[in-house]
C-alpha positions as CSV (number, residue, x, y, z in Angstrom):
1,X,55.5,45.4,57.3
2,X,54.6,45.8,60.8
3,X,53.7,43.9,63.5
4,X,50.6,44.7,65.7
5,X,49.2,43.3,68.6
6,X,45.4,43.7,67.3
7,X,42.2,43.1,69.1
8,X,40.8,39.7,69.8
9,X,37.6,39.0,68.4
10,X,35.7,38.4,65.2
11,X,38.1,37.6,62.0
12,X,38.1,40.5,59.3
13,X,35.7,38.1,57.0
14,X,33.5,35.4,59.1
15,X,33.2,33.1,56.0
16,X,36.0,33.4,53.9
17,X,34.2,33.2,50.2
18,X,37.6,33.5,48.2
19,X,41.4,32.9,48.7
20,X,41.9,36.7,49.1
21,X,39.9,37.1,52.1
22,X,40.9,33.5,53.2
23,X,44.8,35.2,53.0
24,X,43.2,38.6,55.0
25,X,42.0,35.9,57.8
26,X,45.4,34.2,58.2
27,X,47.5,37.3,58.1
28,X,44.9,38.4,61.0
29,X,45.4,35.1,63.0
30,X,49.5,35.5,62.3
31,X,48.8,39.0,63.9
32,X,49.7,41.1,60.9
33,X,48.4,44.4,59.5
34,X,49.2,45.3,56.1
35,X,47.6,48.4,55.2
36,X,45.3,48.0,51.6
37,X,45.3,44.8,52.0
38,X,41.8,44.5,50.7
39,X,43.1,46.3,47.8
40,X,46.2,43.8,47.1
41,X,46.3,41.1,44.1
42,X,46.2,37.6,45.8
43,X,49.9,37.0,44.8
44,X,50.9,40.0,46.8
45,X,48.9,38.8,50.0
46,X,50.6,35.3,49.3
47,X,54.3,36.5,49.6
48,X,53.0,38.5,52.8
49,X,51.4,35.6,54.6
50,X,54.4,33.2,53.8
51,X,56.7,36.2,55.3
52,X,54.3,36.6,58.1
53,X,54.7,32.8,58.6
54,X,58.9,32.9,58.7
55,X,58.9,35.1,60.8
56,X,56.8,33.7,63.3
57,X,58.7,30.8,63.4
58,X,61.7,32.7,63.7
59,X,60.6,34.8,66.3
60,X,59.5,31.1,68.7
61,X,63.4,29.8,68.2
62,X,64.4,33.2,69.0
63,X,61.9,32.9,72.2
64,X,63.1,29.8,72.7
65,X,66.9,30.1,72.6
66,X,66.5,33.3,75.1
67,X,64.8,31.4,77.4
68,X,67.4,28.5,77.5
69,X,70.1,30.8,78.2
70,X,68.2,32.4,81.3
71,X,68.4,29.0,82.7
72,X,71.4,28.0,84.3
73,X,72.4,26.6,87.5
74,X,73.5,28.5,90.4
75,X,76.9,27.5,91.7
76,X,76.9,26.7,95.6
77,X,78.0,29.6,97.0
78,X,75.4,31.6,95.4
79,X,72.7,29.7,96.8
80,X,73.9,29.9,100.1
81,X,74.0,33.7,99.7
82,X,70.8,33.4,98.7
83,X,69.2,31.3,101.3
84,X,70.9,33.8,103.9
85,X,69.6,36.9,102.6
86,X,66.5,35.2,102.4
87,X,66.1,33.6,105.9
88,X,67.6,37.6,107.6
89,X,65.0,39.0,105.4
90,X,62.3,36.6,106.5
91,X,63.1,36.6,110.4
92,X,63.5,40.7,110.2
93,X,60.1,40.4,108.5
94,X,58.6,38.5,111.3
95,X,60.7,40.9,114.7
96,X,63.2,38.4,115.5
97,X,65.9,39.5,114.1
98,X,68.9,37.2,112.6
99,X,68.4,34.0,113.4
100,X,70.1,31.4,111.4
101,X,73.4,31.7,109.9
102,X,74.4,29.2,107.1
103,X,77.3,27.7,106.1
């Protein structure tokens, strides 16, 4: 099964009148297309919304722990570096040349 960024808008069915097109809706919210799937026995769209769901979920801890990792402190020197480059950069910027020097 593939994942697909679709379209925003309108739900495949408006007003859900059975659990198959109720199953359609939520695999559409989850962002899911799964070719035939008007065509599927209920059971069949079941086992692919509660996969959709896992993996979703998945996917947000995954998001999650990448996101933790990215931050982390910078040690003091870096900083410094930074701040440097950033002052030269800024006072080039503006024509008057290198003006402060940290330490």
């Amino acid at each position: 099964m593939v994942r697909l960024w679709l379209p925003t808008g309108r739900k495949p069915f408006f007003n859900a009148k059975d659990e198959k097109e109720h199953l359609i809706n939520r695999l559409w919210e989850l962002r899911y297309s799964v070719p035939g799937a008007k065509g599927m026995e209920v059971q069949q769209l079941k086992d692919y919304v509660a996969y959709a769901e896992e993996r979703v979920i998945q996917d947000e801890e995954a998001d999650k722990k990448a996101a933790e990792k990215k931050m982390k402190k910078m040690a003091p020197d870096q900083i410094r570096g930074a701040m440097k480059e950033y002052l030269n950069w800024k006072y080039r910027k503006e024509g008057k040349g290198h003006r402060y020097a940290i330490n």
